[in-house]
N, C-alpha and C positions, 0 to 999 in steps of 0.2 A: 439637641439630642440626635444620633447618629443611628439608623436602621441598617442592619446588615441583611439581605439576603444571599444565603448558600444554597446553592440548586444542586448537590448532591454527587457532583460530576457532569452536572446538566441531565443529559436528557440517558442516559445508560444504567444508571443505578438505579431505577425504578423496578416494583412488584409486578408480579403478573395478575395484582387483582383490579378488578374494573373501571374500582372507584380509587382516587391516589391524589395525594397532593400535589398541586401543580406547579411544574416549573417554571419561570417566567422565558427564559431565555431558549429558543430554538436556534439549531446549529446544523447546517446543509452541506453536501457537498454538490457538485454539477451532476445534472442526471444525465446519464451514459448514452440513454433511448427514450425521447418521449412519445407515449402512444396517445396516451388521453391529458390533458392540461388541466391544472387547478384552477382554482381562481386565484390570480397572480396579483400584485402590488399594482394599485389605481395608479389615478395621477395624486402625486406627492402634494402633501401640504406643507411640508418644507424638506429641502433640497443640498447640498452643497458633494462637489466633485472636483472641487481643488483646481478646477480650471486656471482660474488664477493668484494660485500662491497659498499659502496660509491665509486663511480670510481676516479682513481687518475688522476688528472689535472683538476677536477672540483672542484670549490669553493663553501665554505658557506657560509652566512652573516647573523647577528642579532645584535640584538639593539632594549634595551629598551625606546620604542616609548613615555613612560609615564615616563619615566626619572627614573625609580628603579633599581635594580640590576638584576631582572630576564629575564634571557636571553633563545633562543629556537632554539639552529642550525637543520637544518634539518640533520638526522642521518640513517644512515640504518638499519633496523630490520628485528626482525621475530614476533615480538609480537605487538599487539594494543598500546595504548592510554593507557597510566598509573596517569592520571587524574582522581580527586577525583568524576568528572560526568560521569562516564562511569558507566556500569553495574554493577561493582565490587568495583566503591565510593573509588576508588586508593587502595583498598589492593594486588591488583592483577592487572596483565596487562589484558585489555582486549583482545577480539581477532585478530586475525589478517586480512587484505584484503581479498577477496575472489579473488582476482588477476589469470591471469592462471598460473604464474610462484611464488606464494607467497610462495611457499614452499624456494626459494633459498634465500627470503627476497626482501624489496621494502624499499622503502623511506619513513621514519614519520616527521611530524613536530606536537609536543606536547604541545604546550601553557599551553595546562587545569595542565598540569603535571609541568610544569616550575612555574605556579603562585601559587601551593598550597602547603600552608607551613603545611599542617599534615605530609606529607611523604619528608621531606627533603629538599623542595624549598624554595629558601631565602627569596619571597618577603613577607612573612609575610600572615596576613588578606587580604591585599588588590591585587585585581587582575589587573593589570598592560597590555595596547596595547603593543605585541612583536613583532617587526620587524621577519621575518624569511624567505630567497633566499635560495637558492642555483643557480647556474650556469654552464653550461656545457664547457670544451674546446670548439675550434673552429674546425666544422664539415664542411667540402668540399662536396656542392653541386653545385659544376661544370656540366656543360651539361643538368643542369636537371630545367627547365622552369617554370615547373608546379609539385609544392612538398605538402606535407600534413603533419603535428605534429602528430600524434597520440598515445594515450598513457591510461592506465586505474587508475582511482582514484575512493575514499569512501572519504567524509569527514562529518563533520557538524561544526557548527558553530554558531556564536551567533553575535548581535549587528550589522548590514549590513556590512559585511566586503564584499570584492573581491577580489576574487581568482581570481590571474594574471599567466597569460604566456605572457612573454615579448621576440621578436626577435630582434637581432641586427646583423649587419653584420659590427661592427669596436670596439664592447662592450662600444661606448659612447652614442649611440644617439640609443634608443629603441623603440619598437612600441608595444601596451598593448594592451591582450586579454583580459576579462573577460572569464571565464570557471565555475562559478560556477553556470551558467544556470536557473532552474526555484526556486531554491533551497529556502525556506525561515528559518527564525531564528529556531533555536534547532530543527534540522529538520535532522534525514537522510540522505544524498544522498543512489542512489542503491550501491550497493556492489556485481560486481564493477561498475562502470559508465564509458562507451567508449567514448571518444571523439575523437574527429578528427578536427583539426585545420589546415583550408587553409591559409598557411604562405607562399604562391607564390609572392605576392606582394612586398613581404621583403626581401625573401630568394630566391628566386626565380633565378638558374643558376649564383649564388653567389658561392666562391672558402672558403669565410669564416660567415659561421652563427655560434652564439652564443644563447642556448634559457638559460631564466634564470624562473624560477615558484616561486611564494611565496605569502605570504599575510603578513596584519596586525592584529593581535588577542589577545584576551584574554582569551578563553577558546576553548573546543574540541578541534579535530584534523586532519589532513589532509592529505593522503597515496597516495603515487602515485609510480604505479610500469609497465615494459612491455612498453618503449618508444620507438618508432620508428619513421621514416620519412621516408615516399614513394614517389612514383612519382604518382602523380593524373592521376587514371584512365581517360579514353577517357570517358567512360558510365558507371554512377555509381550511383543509386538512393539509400537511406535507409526510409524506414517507420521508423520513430522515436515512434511514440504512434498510439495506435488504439481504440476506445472505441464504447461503442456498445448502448451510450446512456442509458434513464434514467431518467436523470434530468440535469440541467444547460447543456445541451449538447456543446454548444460554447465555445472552448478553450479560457481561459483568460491569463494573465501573471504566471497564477497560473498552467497553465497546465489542461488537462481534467478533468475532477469531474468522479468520480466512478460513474458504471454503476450496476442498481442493482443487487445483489445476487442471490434474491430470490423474486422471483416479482408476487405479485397477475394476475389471470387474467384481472380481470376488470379494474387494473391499467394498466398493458400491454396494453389493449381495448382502452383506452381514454388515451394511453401517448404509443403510438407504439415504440418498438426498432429503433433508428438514428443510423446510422456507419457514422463517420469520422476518420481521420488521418491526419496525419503529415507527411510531405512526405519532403524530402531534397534529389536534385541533389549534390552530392557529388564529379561526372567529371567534365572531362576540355569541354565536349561540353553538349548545349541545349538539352531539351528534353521534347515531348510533352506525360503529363504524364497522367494517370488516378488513381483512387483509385478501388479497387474490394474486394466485400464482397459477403462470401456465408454463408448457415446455416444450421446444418446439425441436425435432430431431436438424438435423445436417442436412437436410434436402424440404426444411422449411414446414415438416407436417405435423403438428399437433399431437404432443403423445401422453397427454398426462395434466391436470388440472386439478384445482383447490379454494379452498376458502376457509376462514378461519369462523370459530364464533363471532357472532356477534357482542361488539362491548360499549356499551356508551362513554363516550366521552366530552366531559364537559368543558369546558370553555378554557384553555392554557393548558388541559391536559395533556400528557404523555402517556403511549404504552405501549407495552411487546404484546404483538399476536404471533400465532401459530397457526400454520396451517394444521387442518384434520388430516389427512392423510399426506405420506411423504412416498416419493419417487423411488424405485429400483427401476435401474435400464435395463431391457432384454437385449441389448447390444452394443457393439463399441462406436465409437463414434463421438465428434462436438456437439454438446445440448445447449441450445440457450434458453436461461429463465428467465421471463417477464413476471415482475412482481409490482403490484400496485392495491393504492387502498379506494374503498370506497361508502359512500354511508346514504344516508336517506335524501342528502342536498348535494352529495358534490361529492368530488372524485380529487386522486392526487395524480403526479406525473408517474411513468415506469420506470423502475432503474430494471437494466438489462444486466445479467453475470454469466458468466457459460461456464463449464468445465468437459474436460473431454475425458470420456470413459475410454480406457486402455486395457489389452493383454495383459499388461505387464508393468508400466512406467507411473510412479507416485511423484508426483511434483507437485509443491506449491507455488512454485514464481511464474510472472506472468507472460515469463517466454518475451520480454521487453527491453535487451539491455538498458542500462539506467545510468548506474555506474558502479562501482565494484568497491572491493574488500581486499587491501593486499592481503597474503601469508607467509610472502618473501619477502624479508625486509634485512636492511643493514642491522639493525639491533635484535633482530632475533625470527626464529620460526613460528609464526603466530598457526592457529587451528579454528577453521570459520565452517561452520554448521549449521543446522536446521531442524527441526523438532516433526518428528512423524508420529503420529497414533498408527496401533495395528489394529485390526477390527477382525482377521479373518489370518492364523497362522498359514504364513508362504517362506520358503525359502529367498532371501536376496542373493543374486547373485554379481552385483557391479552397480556402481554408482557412477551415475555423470552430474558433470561441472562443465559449466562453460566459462574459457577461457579470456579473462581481460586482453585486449589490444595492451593494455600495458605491460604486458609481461614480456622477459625475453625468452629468446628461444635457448635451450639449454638451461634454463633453470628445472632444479629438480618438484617434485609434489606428490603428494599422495591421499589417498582415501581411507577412510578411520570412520568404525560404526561405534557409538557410545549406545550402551542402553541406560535410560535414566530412572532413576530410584524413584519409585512412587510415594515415598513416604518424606523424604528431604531433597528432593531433586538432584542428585548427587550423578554426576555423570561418569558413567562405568565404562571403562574400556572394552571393547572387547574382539576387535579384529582390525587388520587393516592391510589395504594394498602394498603389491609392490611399488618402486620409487618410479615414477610416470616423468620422463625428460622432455619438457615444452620445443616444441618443434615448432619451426613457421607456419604449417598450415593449420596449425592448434589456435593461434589466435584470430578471437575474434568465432570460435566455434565452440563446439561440445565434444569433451576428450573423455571416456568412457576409462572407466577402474576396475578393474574385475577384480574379486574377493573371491583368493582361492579357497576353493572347495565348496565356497554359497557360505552361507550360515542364518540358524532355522528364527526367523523372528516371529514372537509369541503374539496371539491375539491380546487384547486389552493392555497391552506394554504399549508405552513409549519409549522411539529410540531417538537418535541423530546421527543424519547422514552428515559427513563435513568429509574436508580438504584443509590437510598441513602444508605447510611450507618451511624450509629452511633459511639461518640467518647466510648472510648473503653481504657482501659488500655495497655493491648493487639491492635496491628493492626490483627486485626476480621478477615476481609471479605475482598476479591476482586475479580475484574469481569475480564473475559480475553478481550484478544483484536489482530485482524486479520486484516491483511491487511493495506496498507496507505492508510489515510485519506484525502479527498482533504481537502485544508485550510477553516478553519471557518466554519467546518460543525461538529466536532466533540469536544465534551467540559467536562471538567471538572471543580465544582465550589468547591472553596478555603474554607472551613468553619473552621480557626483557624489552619493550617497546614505551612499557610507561603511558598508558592509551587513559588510565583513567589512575584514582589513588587506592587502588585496590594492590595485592605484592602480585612475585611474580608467577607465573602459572592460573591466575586468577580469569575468571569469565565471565565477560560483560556483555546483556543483550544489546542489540543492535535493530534501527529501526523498519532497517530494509529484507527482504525476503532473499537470500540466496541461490542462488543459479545451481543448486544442487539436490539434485534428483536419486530417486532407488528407482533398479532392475530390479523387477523379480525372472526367476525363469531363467530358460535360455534367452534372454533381451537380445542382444547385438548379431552373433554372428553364430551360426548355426548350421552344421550338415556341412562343411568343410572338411573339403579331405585330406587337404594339405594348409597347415598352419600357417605355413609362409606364405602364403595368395592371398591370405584374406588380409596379411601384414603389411600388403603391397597395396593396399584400397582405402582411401580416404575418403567417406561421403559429408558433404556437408549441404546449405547448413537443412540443420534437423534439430523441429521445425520447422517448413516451411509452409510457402505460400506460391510460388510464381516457378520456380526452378530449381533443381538440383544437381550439383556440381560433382562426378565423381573422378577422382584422380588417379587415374590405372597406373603404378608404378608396375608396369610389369617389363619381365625380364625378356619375354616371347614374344614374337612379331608372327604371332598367330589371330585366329579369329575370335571373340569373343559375344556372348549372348548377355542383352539385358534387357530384365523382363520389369513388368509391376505386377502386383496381384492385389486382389481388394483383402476384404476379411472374409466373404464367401469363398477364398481361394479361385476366383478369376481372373484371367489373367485379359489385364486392360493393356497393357502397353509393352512394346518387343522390339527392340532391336538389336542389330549383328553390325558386329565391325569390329574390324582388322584396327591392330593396335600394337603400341611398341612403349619403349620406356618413355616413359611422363608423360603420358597419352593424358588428356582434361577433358571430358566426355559432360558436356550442359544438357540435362532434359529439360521441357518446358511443361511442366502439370499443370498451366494455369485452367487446364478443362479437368485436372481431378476436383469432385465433388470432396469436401470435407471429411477426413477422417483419417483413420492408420491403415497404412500398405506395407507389402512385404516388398523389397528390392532386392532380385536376384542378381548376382553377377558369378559369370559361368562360361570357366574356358577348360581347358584337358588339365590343368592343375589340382583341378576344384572348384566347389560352388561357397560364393559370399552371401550370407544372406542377414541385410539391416531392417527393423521396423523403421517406417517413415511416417512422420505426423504430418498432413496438411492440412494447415489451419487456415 
């Protein structure tokens, strides 16, 4: 007889009431900031870290599920995914787990690699479902009542498949986890991703457990390395996710929706910061738990604090708290929140998230290039976007993107606002830049689009800020891209490139956050008397941290003023100098304290004036 457990997406598709059915399977990411520590994993009652090799007296098993010849045993390395979808399109293996122990090697199971016959694999064209186990000896958990799997994986994947962990205590008759969590199609997992599987029920003061992992697949891959098996603490909470709110703020099966970046105030004003969390009892006993959130301004002071109800939760449970009261800033500036849980016996670790309250600039990405999205391509002009909520009608006036180092100079691009239909998500056209030609000092920075004339975006709408491209012999232009994406908020549309099996014109979300931001206002350049001067000024890069570079193409071998100003309109930093054509003027901020400044620049022409973020 065969036991199935489905944990529902794992730990996200859970109620917000108290008492809930319990998931077996917890799913972690690396905490960002720890301020206070849980009670963490003992010493192990059994172990293995691939130190040396696939271990002997454990099994593999495959089988081609599609009835071809290509086959996928799980194997021990030190290198990624040698599949043609990896970063490297199979000429090179990709990289390896970010595992704690992946330097001695961990465990791959390669599908993407088995079914592609460029580099060696038999099945041809066609990509083939492969069976792929392994199995471990029989492990002696005698005496021990209350046990937990735990162990670290990355993987991705395609087509709903499940990622199983199966126990057995006779290797006939199993009982099936699901472990691939919130995870959806061509998507990610973190790297690495913790779990922790309560297999007490099964294994539980058992002389002989057997665990076996695998799936069924057709592409990507799957790593797991760092297994152990402990005795279930007494008192043990983990915060799984924290966010700071935003927009969609209610976890769905998809996991929380990012929390803005960069958030206007008046959006802030009319859509205040929410803290929620995920909190999972992890011990063998009940615990009456809370959630705690604090928020500490740009210069380290304490401006705002919370607590959730109190909820019990009992032993393997899962649940969303909220905090009582939510944050409005009374000024601009970087906030960071510390969020953490804690109950009658113990406490978990803090994930740290910040966002910086702005004038004027809405962005979701994490200001990190990563890697990008072309829109210039040989087979056609693709259109890569990003999903805004409005909270508070403002005029936009310009969108920035930051420019791929892979782009050439001379490629053309432009900016395009979609507003999207709330009833079929149908994306509306409805304005867009003129044609923006990629210069050299464009790459590798942020190139601003003004949308002439502004245009008025409605409260409770959502729109999309994006950047087109043109087909190109040459692939042109790309936009980078920061941060994961929550599902169906970030898109790119198909124009003749063939990217998925959808026709042409068609749009496919995408799992990374976009390098593409709204202006509201006058954002960029302001109180210029002469448009040509301010056309002669390149600042970059914006944000920063350490220094800013500004390029005075000027025509005049005259003297020039530059200033900084805070947001009380102080002016902090000033200097004069004489200057001529390609004049490259470096400031050094690394004494501005965090936050948005005004940059003056100011000669007999006219005055240049850009916001600057340091972060």
């Amino acid at each position: 007889m065969k036991k199935t457990l489905l944990f529902l997406a794992i730990i996200f598709s859970v109620s917000l009431m108290a008492q809930q059915n319990s998931p077996d399977a917890i799913f972690t990411g690396k905490v960002k900031k720890q301020i206070q520590t849980s009670v963490k994993s003992q010493t192990p009652i059994w172990s293995e870290d691939f130190g040396n090799g696939f271990p002997s007296g454990w099994s593999t098993y495959t089988n081609n599920a599609s009835g071809g010849i290509a086959t996928c045993p799980w194997k021990h390395s030190f290198v990624g995914s040698w599949g043609y979808w990896n970063s490297n399109q199979g000429a090179s293996a990709s990289s390896p787990m970010n595992s704690t122990t992946a330097s001695n090697g961990f465990l791959l199971s390669d599908p993407d690699s088995s079914n592609h016959w460029n580099y060696g694999q038999p099945s041809g064209t066609t990509y083939e479902y492969i069976e792929s186990y392994f199995t471990t000896n029989a492990i002696d958990l005698s005496g021990y009542p209350n046990v937990s799997l735990e162990f670290q994986q990355t993987f991705r994947f395609n087509n709903n498949l499940n990622l199983k962990v199966s126990i057995s205590t006779d290797s006939m008759m199993w009982t099936d986890y699901s472990v691939q969590g919130n995870a959806t199609n061509n998507t990610q997992s973190p790297d690495p991703q913790y779990v922790s599987l309560n297999i007490s029920s099964v294994a539980g003061n058992s002389s002989t457990v057997y665990v076996r992992i695998g799936w069924e697949a057709r592409v990507y891959y799957w790593m797991i390395d760092d297994m152990q098996i402990i005795e279930t603490p007494a008192n043990r909470l983990e915060l799984l996710e924290a966010n700071h709110g935003g927009w969609h703020t209610t976890p769905t099966t998809q996991g929380f929706a990012m929390g803005y970046k960069f958030y206007p105030m008046n959006q802030a004003i009319a859509n205040p910061y929410k803290f929620e969390g995920v909190v999972a009892n992890l011990g063998a006993l009940s615990q009456n738990t809370r959630l705690n959130v604090e928020a500490f301004d740009d210069i380290g002071t304490s401006v705002f604090s919370s607590t959730s109800n109190d909820t019990m939760l009992f032993t393997m449970d899962t649940n969303i708290f909220v905090t009582n009261n939510t944050f409005t800033p009374t000024n601009t500036g970087m906030f960071d929140f510390y969020t953490w849980s804690t109950s009658d016996s113990t406490g978990t670790d803090t994930i740290s998230t910040s966002s910086i309250v702005t004038d004027s600039i809405m962005g979701r990405d994490f200001n990190d290039y990563q890697s990008y999205w072309r829109v210039g391509r040989s087979c056609g002009g693709m259109v890569l976007g990003a999903y805004y909520d409005i909270y508070d009608t403002d005029d936009l006036t310009s969108i920035s993107a930051y420019i791929s180092p892979i782009s050439v100079p001379g490629a053309q691009i432009y900016a395009v606002v979609f507003e999207i239909d709330a009833a079929g998500g149908t994306k509306i056209w409805l304005t867009q830049s003129d044609d923006h030609m990629i210069q050299s000092a464009d790459l590798d920075n942020w190139v601003t689009f003004e949308i002439p004339g502004g245009i008025n975006l409605l409260a409770g709408t959502t729109y999309m800020a994006a950047i087109g491209g043109y087909a190109h012999p040459l692939d042109t232009s790309a936009i980078g891209v920061s941060g994961d994406a929550w599902s169906s908020t970030c898109y790119i549309q198909d124009n003749g490139c063939n990217i998925g099996s959808q026709g042409f014109g068609d749009w496919y979300w995408i799992s990374k956050i976009p390098m593409i931001r709204m202006n509201f206002g006058n954002v960029w350049t302001t109180g210029v008397s002469d448009d040509s001067f301010a056309k002669k000024i390149i600042v970059y890069p914006n944000p920063t941290s350490n220094q800013v570079t500004i390029d005075l193409n000027n025509s005049k071998n005259e003297k020039i003023t530059i200033s900084f100003k805070n947001v009380l309109g102080q002016e902090i930093f000033v200097r004069q100098k004489v200057v001529s054509i390609n004049t490259k003027e470096v400031i050094d901020i690394t004494a501005f304290a965090k936050g948005i400044y005004c940059l003056e620049v100011k000669n007999s022409e006219g005055t240049f004036l850009q916001k600057i973020i340091v972060e």
